[in-house]
PADREN-420254 format. One record per residue (C-alpha): x, y, z. Coordinates in pm, 1 decimal. Last residue first. Example, Ala and Ser with C-alpha at 12.3 -4.5 7.8 and 13.67 -1.06 7.14 Angstrom:
% PADREN-420254
X  Y  Z
1367.0  -106.0  714.0;
1230.0  -450.0  780.0;
END
This chain:
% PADREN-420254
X  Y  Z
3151.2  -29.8  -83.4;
2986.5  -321.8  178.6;
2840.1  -202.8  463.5;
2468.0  -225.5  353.4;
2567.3  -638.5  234.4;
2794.9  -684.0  586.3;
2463.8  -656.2  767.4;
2214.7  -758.7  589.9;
2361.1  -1152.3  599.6;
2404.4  -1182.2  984.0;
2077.6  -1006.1  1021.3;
1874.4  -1272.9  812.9;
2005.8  -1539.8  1097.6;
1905.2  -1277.8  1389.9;
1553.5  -1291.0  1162.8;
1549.8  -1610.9  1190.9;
1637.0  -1619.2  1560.7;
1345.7  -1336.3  1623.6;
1112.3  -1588.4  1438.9;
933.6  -1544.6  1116.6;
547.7  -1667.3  1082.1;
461.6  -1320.9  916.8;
653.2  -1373.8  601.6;
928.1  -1164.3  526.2;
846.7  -799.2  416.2;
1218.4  -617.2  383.8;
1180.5  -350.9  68.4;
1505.9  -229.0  -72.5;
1500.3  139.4  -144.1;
1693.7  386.1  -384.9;
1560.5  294.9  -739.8;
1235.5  330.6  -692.3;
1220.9  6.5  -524.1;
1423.8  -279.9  -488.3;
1353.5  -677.3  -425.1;
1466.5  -883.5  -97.8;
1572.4  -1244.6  -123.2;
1845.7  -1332.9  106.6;
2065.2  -1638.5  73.8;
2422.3  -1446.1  39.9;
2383.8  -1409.2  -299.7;
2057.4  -1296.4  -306.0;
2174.2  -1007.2  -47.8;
2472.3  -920.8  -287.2;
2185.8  -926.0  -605.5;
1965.4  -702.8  -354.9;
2215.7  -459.8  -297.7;
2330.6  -390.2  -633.8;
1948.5  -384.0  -709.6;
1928.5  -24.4  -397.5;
2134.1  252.0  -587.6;
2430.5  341.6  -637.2;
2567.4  461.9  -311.6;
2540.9  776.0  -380.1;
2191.2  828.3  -367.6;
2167.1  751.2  -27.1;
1970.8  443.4  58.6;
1631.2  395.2  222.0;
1576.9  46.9  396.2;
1178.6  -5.2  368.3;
993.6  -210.9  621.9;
657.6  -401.5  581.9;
693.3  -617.1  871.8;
533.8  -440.0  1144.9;
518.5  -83.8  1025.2;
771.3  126.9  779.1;
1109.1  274.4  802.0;
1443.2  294.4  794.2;
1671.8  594.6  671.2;
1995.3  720.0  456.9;
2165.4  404.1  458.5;
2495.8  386.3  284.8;
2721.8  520.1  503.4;
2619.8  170.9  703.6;
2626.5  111.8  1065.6;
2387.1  -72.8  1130.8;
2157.8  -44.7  1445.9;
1871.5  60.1  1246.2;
1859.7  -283.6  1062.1;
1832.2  -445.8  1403.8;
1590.7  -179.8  1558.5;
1350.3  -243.4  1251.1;
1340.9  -656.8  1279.4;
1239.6  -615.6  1653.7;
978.0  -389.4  1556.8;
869.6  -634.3  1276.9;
900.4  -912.4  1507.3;
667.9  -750.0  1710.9;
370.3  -595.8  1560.6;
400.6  -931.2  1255.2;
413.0  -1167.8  1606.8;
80.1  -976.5  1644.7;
-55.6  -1038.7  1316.1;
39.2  -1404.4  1326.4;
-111.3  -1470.9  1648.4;
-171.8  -1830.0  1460.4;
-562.6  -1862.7  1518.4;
-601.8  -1470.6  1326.1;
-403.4  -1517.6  1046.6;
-465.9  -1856.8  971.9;
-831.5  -1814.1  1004.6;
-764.8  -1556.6  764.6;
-593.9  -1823.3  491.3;
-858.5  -2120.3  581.6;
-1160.7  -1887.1  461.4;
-922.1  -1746.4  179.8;
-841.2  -2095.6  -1.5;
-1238.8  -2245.5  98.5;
-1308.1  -1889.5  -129.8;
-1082.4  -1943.1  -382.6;
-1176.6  -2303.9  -448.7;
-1582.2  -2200.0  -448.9;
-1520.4  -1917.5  -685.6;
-1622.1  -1600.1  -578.7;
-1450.4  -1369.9  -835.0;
-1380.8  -1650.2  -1134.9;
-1608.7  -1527.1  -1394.3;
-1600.2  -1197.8  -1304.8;
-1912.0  -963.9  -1235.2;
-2091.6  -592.5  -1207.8;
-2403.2  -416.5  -1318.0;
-2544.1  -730.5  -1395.2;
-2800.9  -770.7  -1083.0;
-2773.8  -484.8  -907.7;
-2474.2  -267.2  -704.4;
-2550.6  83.8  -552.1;
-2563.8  -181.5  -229.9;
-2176.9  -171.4  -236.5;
-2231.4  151.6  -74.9;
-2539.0  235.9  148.1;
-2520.2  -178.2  218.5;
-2136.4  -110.6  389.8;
-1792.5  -127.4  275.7;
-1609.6  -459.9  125.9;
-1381.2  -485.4  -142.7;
-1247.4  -851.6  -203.0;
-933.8  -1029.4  -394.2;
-875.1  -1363.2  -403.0;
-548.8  -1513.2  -617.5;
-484.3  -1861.7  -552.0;
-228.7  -1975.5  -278.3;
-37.2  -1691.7  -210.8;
-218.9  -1696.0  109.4;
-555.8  -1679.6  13.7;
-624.0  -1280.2  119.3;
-250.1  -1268.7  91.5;
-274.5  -1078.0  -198.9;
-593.0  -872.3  -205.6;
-756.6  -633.2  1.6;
-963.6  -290.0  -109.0;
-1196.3  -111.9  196.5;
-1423.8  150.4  116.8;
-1635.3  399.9  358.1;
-1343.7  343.4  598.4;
-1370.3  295.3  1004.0;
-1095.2  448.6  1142.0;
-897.3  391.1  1500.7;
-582.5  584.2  1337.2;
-353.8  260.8  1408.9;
-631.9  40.9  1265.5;
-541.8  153.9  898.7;
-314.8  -63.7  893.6;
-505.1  -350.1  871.0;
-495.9  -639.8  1095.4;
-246.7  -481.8  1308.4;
130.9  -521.8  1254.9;
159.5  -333.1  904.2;
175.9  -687.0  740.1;
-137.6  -856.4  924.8;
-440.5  -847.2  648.7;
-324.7  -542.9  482.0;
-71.3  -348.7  383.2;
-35.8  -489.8  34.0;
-353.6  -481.6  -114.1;
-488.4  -219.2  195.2;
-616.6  33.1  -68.9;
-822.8  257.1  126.5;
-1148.9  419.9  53.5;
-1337.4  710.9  187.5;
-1621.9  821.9  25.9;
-1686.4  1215.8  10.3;
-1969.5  1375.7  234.1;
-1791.5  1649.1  240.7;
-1741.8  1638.4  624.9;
-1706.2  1270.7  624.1;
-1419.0  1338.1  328.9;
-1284.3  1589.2  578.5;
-1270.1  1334.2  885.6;
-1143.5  1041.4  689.5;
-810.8  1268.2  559.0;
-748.0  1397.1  885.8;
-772.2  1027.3  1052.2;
-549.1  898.0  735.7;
-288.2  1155.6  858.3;
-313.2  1139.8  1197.1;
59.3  1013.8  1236.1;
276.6  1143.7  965.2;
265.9  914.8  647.9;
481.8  595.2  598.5;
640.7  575.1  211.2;
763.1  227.8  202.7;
900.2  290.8  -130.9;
718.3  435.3  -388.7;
585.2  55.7  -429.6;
430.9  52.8  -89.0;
245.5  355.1  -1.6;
158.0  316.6  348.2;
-196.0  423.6  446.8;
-261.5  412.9  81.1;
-581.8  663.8  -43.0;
-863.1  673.9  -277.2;
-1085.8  945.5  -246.0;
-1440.3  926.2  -300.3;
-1705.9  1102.3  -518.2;
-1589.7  1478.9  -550.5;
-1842.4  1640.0  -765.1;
-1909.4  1912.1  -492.9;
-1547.2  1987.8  -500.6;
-1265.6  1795.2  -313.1;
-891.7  1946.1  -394.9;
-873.5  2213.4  -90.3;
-963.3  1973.7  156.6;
-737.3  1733.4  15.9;
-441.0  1969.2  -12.1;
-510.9  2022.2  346.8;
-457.3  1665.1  420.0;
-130.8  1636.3  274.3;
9.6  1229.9  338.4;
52.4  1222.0  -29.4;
75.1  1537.6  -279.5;
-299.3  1585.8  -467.3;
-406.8  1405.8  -775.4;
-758.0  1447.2  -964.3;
-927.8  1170.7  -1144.9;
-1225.1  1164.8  -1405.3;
-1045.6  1135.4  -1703.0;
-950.7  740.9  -1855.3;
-646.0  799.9  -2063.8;
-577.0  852.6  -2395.2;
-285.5  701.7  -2381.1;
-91.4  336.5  -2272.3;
270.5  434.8  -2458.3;
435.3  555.3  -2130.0;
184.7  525.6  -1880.1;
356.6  306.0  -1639.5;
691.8  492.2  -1730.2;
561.4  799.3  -1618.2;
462.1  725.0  -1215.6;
194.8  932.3  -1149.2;
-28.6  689.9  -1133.0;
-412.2  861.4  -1229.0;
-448.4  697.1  -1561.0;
-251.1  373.8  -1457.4;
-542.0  259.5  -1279.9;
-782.8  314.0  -1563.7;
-557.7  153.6  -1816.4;
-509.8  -130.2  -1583.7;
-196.3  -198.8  -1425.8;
-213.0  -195.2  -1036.8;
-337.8  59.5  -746.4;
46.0  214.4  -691.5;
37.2  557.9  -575.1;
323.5  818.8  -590.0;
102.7  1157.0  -610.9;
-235.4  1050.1  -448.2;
-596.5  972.6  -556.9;
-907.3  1172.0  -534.5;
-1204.5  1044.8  -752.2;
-1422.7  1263.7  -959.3;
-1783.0  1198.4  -1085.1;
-1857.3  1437.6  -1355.3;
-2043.1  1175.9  -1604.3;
-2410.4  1253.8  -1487.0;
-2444.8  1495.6  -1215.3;
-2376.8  1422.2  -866.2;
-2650.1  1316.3  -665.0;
-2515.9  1154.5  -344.5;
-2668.0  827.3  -418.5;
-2735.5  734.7  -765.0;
-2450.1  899.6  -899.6;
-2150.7  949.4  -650.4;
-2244.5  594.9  -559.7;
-2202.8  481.8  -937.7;
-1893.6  618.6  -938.5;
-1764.7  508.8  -572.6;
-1867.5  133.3  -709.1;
-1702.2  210.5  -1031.4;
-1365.4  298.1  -853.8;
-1377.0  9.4  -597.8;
-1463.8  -243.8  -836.7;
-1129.8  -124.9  -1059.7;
-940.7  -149.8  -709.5;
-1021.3  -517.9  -671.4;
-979.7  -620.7  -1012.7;
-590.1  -442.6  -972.2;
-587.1  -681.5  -658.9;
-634.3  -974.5  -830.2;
-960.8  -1210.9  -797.4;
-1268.9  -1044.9  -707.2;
-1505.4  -1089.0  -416.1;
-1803.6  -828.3  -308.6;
-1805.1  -820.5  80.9;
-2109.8  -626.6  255.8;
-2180.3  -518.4  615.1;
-1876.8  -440.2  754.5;
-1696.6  -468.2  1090.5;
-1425.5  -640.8  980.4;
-1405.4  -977.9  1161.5;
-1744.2  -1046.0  1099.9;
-1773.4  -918.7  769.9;
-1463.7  -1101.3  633.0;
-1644.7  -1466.4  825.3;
-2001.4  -1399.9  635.9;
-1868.7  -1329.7  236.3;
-1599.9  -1647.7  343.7;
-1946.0  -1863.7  422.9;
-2176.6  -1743.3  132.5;
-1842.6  -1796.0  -55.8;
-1817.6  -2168.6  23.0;
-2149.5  -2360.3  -34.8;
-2158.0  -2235.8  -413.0;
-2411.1  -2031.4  -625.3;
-2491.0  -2024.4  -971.3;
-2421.9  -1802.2  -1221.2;
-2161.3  -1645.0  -1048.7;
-1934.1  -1923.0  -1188.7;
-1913.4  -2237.5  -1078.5;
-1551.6  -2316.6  -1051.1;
-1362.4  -2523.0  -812.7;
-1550.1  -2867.6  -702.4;
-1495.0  -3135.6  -446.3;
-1111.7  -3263.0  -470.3;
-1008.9  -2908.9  -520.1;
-1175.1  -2868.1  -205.8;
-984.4  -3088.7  0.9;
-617.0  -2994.3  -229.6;
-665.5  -2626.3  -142.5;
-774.6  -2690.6  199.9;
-497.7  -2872.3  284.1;
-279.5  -2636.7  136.9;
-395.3  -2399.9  342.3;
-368.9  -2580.3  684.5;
26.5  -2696.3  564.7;
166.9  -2307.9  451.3;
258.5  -2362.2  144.8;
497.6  -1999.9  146.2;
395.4  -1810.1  474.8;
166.4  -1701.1  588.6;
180.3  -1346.3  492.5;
242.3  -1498.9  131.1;
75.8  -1225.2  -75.2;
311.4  -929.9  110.9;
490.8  -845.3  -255.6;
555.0  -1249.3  -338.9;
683.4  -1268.9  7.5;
948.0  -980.5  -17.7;
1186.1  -1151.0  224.3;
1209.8  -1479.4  78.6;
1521.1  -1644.7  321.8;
1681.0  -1855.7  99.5;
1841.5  -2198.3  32.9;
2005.3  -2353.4  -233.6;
1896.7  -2669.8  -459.7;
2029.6  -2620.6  -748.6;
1653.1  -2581.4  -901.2;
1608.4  -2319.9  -617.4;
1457.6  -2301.2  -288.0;
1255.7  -2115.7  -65.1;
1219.4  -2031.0  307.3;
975.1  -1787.8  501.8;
740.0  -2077.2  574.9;
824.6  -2363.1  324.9;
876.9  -2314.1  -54.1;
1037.6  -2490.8  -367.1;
1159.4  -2467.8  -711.4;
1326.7  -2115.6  -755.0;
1540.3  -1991.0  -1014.5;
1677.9  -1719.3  -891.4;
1818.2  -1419.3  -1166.4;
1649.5  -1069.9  -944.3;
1384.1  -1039.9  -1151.0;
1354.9  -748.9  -1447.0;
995.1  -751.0  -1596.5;
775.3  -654.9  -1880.2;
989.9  -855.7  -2058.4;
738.8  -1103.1  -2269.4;
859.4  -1457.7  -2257.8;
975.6  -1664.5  -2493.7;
1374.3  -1596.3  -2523.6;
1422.1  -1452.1  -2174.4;
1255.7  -1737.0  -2000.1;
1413.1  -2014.1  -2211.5;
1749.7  -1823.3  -2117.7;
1681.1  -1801.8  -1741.4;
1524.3  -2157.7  -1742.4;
1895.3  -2289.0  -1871.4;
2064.6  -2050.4  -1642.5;
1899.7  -2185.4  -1355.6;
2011.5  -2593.3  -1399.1;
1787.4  -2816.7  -1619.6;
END
């Protein structure tokens, strides 16, 4: 079958909760992938920063089809020789005490929020059902009910009412407004340090070092959503470790396995994920023994490839490139390492036209609200590939 016919089997069976870009694809290697007519691209969106690796990448995979081989599901009902292991290597390299393992990202967050619930509870003593969390104006946490409660995006609440209470919004990258917005029934606040679906949104430098000193001073958890920033894409390994921060709370997801299974985790210390017993809190498939062989082989990836620093510099390189076009359409370009956002006028019609050009000229890249197209190629890219991905970009953001 050629593109058009998976388009239209697509279209006619499947639920359209979303618009792709019309690629068909069949294959991936590093930051390339392939269609069903066999064409080549350069993916730069990597499944929304879950293939930092890069796509199949051959020390993954191998683990994947090893441990498949052994045994994939337990359960938490019993235990498994792998997550002991991956619960040990996250807390080693992140400073933390405790890991608890999910599978999405959305999962991830939803811990997060009844973890800082229960600690506003049975720790800090506030009174029964008045917990309130913090959260941001433009966030993006995922698609639950309770997530989408506090977006403030309409459309992902359109039709999803009565929503879960217990949140309070404030303006993004404002610490005063956060000051002024935490009460004495203030339980955490949940904070980006980029915000990635409003658009590579990157706050003023100090920001999240503000924001962590007056929830310390209220005695108010600090947790950041790393999902998408994490784990190498900002440059460092999270990107919160430009403010030198140490978070109460800390969410990761996505490339956690390397787009090879989905692993999510929260980890924070034994005063925090400690509030958790025996049944309070559980997936079937969070922990698995496949997942976690998957995300033990994904960091050590990471970290034994220099792929977080070649994210610092590439993505720096990548930046200046994009900066030095000259383009009436582009109105600014931003972000860290390789998580960069090309803004776009209003005017010029806004940022899909782009993207279907780009596609067509063997660049995958994906808009957002409306006005910006989102650049976050795989961490393993070269400075020739991404001279290659220039030659493209270019004549695309000059085009009329």
């Amino acid at each position: 079958m050629r593109s058009h016919d998976y388009i239209s089997i697509e279209e006619q069976y499947g639920a359209h909760n979303y618009h792709p870009l019309d690629v068909v694809i069949h294959k991936g290697q590093g930051i390339h992938v392939w269609d069903v007519e066999g064409n080549k691209y350069v993916d730069c969106l990597s499944a929304y920063s879950a293939v930092n690796q890069g796509h199949c990448h051959p020390r993954i995979i191998a683990k994947l089809k090893e441990q498949a081989d052994k045994i994939t599901l337990t359960s938490r009902a019993f235990r498994n020789d792998q997550l002991p292991l991956l619960c040990k290597e996250v807390c080693e390299l992140t400073g933390y005490e405790m890991m608890l393992p999910m599978n999405t990202g959305a999962e991830a967050v939803e811990t997060a929020l009844k973890c800082a619930r229960k600690w506003g509870y049975k720790i800090k003593g506030i009174p029964d059902g008045k917990a309130e969390i913090i959260t941001c104006e433009n966030n993006f946490a995922g698609r639950t009910i309770s997530i989408v409660s506090f977006s403030t995006e309409d459309q992902y609440k359109d039709g999803y009412g009565p929503f879960t209470p217990g949140f309070k919004t404030i303006p993004y990258s404002d610490s005063a407004a956060l000051e002024t917005a935490i009460t004495p029934n203030t339980a955490a606040f949940l904070v980006e340090p980029i915000q990635g679906e409003s658009g590579i949104i990157v706050p003023p430098d100090g920001y999240l070092k503000a924001a962590f000193d007056i929830c310390k001073k209220n005695n108010v958890l600090f947790m950041v959503d790393e999902i998408q920033t994490g784990l190498g894409r900002t440059g460092k390994l999270f990107a919160y470790d430009y403010e030198n921060i140490h978070p109460d709370v800390v969410i990761i997801g996505k490339a956690l396995a390397g787009g090879c299974y989905p692993v999510s985790a929260v980890f924070s210390g034994k005063d925090v994920l400690g509030v958790f017993t025996p049944g309070d809190h559980g997936s079937t498939f969070g922990g698995n023994p496949l997942g976690a062989a998957i995300a033990r082989e994904s960091l050590k990836v990471l970290i034994e490839e220099n792929l977080i620093q070649n994210s610092f510099e590439m993505g720096s390189y990548f930046r200046d490139r994009l900066r030095a076009v000259t383009s009436k359409h582009v109105k600014e370009v931003r972000g860290k390492g390789l998580f960069i956002g090309i803004e776009l006028f209003a005017e010029a019609g806004g940022a899909r036209r782009f993207c279907e050009a780009l596609m067509k000229h063997g660049v995958l890249c994906k808009e957002t609200h409306d006005n910006v197209i989102r650049f976050a190629p795989a961490l393993v890219i070269t400075k020739e590939e991404i001279d290659s991905v220039m030659e493209q970009v270019s004549p695309v953001l000059q085009m009329d």
